[in-house]
Backbone as a printed PyTorch tensor [residue, N CA C, xyz], in Angstrom:
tensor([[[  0.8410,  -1.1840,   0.0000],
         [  0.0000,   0.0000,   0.0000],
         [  0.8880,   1.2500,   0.0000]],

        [[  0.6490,   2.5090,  -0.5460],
         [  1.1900,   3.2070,  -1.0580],
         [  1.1470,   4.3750,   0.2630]],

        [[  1.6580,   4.8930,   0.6200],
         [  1.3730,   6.0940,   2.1800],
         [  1.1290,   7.1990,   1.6370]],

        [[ -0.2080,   7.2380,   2.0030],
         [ -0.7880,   9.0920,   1.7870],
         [  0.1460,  10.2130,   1.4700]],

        [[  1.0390,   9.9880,   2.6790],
         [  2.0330,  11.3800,   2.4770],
         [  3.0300,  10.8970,   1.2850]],

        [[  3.2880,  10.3310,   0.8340],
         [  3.9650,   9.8840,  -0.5660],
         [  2.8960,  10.6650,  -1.8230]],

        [[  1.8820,  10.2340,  -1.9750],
         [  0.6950,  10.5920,  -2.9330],
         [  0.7400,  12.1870,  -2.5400]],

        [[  0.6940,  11.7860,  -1.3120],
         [  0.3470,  14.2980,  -1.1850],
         [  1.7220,  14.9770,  -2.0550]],

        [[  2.5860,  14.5000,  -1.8960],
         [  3.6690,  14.9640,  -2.0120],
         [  3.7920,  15.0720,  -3.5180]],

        [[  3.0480,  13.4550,  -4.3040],
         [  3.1890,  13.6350,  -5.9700],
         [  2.4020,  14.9590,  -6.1400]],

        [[  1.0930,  14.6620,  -5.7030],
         [ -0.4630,  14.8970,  -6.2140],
         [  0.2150,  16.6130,  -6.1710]],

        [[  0.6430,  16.8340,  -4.9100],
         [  0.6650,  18.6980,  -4.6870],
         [  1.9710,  19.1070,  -5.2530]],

        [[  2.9910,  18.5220,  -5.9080],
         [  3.7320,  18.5890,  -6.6330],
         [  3.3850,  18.8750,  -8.1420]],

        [[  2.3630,  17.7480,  -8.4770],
         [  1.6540,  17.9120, -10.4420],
         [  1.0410,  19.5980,  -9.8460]],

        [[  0.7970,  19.8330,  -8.5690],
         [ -0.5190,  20.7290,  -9.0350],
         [  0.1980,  22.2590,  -9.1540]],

        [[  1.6060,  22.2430,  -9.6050],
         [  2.2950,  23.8300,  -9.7760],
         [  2.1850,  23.0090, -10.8410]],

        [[  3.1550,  22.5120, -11.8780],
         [  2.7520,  22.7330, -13.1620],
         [  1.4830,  22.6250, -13.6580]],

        [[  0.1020,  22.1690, -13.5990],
         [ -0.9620,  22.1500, -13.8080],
         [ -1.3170,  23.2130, -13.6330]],

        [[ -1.0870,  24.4240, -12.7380],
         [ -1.6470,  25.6060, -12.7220],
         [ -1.4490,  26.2830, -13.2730]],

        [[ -0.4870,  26.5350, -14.6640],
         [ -0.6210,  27.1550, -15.3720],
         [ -1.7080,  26.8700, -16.8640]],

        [[ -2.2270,  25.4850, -16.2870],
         [ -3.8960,  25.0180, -17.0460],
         [ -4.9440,  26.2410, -17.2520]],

        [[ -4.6940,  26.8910, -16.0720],
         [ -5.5550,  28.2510, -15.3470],
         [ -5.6120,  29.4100, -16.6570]],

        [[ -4.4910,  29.4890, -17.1800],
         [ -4.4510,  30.3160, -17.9820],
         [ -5.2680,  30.4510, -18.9700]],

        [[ -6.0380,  29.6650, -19.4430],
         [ -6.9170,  28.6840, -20.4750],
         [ -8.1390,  29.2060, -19.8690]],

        [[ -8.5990,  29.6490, -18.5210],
         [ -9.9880,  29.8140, -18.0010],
         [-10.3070,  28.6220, -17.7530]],

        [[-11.3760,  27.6170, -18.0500],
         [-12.2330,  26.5490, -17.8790],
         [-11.1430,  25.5790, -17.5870]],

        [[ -9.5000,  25.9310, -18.0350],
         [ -8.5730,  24.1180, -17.0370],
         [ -8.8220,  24.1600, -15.8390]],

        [[ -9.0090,  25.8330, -15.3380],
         [ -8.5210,  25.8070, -13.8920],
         [ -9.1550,  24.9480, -12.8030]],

        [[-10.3090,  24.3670, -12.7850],
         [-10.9190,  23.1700, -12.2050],
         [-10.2240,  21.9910, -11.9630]],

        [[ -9.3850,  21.7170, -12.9290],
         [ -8.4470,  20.3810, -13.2340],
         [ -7.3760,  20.8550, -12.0970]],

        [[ -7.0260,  22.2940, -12.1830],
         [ -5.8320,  22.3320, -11.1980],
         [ -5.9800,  22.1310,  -9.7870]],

        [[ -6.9720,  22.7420,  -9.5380],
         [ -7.8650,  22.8940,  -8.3460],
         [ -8.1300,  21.4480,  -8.2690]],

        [[ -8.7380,  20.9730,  -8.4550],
         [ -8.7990,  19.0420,  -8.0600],
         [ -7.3090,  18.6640,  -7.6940]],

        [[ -6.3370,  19.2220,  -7.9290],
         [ -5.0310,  18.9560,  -8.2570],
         [ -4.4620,  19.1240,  -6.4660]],

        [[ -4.5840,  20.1240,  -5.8570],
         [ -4.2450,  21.2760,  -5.1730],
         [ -5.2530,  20.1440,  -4.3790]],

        [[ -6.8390,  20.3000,  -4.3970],
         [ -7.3610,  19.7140,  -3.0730],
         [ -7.2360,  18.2910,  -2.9700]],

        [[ -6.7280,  17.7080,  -3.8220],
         [ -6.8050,  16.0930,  -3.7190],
         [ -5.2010,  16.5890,  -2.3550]],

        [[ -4.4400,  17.4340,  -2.7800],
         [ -2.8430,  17.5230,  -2.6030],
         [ -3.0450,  17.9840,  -0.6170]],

        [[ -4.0570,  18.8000,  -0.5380],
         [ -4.4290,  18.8700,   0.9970],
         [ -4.7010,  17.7340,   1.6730]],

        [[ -5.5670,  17.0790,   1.0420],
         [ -6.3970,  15.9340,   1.6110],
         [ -5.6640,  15.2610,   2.0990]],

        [[ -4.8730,  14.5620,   0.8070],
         [ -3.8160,  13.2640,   1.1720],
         [ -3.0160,  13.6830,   1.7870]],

        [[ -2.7020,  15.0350,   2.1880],
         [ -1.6770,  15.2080,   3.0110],
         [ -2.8040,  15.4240,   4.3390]],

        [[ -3.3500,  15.9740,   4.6920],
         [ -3.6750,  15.9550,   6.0090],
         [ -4.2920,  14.2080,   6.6170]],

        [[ -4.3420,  13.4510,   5.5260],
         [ -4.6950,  12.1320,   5.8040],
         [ -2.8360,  11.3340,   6.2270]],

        [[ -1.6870,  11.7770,   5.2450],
         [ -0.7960,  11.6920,   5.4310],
         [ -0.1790,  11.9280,   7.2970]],

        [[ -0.3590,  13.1840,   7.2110],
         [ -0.2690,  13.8400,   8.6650],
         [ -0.5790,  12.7820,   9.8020]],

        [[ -2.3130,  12.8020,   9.6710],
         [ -2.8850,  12.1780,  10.8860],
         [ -2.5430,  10.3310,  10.7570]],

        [[ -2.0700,   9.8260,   9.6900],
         [ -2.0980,   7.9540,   9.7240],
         [ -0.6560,   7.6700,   9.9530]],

        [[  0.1690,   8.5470,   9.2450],
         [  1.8810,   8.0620,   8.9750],
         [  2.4400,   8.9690,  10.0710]],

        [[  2.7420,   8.7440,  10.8670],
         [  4.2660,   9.9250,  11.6500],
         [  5.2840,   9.9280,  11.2240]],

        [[  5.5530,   8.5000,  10.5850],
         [  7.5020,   8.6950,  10.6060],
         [  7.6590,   9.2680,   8.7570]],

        [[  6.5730,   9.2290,   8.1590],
         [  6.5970,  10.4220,   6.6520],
         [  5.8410,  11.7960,   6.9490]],

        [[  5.3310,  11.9720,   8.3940],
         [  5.3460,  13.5110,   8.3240],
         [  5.8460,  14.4000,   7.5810]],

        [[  6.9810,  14.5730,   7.1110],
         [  7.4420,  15.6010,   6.2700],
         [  7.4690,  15.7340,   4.8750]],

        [[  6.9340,  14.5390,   4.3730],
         [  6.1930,  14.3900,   3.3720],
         [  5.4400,  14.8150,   2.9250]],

        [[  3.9750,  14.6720,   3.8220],
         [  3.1470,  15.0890,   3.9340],
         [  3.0450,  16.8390,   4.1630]],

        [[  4.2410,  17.0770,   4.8390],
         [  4.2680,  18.6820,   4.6150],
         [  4.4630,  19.2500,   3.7060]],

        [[  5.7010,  18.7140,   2.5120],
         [  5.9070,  19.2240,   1.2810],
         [  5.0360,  19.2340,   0.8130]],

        [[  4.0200,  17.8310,   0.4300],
         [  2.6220,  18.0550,  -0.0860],
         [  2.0830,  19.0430,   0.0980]],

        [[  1.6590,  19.1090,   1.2930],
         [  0.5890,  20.3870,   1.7890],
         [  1.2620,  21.5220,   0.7590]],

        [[  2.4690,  22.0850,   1.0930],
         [  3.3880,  23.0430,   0.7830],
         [  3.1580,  23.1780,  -0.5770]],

        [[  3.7480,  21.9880,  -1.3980],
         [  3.5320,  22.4200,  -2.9710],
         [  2.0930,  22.6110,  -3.6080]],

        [[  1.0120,  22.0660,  -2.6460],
         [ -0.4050,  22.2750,  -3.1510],
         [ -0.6530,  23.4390,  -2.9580]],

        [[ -0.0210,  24.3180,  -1.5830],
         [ -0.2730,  25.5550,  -1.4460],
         [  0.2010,  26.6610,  -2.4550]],

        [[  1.0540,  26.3940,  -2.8230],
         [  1.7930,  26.6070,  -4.1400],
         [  1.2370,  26.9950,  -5.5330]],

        [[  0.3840,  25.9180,  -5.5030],
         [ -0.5070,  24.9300,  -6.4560],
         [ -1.5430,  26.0470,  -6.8210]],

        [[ -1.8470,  25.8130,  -5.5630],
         [ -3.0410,  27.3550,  -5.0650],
         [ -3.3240,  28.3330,  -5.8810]],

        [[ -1.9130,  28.7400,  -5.2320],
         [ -1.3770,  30.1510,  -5.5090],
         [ -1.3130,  31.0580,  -6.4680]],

        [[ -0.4300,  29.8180,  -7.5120],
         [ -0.8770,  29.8870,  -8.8370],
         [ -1.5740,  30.0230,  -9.7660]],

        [[ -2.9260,  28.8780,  -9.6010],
         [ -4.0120,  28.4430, -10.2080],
         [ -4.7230,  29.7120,  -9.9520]],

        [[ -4.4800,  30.9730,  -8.8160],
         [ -5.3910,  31.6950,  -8.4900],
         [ -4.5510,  32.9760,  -9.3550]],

        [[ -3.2520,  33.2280,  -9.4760],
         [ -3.0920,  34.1450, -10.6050],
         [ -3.2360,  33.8810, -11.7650]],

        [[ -2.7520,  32.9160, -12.1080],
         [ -2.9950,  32.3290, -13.5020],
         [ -4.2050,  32.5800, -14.3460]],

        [[ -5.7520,  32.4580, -12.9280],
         [ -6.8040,  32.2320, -13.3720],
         [ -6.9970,  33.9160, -13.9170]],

        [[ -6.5610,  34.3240, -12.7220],
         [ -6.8060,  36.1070, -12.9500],
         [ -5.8770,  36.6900, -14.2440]],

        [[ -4.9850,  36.3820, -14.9410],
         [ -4.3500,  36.9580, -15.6370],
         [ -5.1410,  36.2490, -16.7830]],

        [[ -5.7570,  35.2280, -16.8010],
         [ -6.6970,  34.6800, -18.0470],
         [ -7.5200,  35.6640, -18.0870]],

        [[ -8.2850,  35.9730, -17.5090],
         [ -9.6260,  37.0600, -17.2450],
         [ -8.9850,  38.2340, -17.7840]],

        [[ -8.3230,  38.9390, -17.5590],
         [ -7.2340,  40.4840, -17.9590],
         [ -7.1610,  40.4250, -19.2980]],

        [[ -6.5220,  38.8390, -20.3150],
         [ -6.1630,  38.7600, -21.2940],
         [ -7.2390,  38.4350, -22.3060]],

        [[ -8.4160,  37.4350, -21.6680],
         [ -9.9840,  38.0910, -22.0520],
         [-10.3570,  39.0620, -22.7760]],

        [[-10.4960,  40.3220, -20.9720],
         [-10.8610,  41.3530, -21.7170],
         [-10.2530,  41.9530, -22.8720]],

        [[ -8.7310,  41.8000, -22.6910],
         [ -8.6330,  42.3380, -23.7990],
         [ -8.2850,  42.4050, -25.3170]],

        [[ -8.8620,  41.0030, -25.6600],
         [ -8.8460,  40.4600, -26.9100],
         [-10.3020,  40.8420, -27.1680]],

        [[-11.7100,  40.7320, -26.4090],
         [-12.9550,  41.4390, -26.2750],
         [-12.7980,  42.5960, -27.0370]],

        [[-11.8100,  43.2330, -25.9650],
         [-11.8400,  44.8300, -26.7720],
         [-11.2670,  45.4480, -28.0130]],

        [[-10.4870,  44.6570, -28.1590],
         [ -9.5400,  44.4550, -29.7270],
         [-10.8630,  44.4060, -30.9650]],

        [[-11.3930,  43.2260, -30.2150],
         [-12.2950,  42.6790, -31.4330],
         [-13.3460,  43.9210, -31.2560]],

        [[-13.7940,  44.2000, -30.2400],
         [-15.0170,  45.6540, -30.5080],
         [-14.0180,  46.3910, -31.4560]],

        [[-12.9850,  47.1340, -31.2390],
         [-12.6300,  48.3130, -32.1620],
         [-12.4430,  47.7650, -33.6010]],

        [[-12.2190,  46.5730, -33.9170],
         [-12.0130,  45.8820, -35.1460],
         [-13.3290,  45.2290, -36.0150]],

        [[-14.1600,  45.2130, -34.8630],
         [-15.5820,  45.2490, -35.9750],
         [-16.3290,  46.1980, -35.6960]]])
């Protein structure tokens, strides 16, 4: 069997490169699954395993990361939106 805090550690690791999915608008869900699967297994990590505790922290850590990202990423999609929107108003 595979230890939670091992999986937190992949799972919240994929979820910084995945957050630049965000950029796209509609990936950012995928990242976000990414990021909370990356809490979970780590706070499941935390409370079952002691002696991979710190595992389980990087997890946490890089999901927070993960976060972080997925939450500018998402916002700089929206910015770059508008302003292809507005391009196209002055162009038709």
């Amino acid at each position: 069997m595979v230890p939670f805090s091992l999986v937190a550690l992949i799972v919240g690791a994929l979820s910084i490169p995945c957050a630049f999915f965000a950029l796209n608008g509609g990936a950012a869900f995928f990242s976000l699954a990414l990021v909370l699967g990356g809490f979970v297994l780590g706070a499941l990590g935390l409370l079952r395993d002691r002696e991979r505790s710190g595992l389980a922290l990087v997890g946490i850590a890089c999901s927070l990361v993960g976060l972080i990202l997925t939450v500018i990423c998402f916002a700089c999609s929206g910015c770059a939106v508008c302003r292809v929107q507005a391009a196209l108003r002055v162009i038709l």
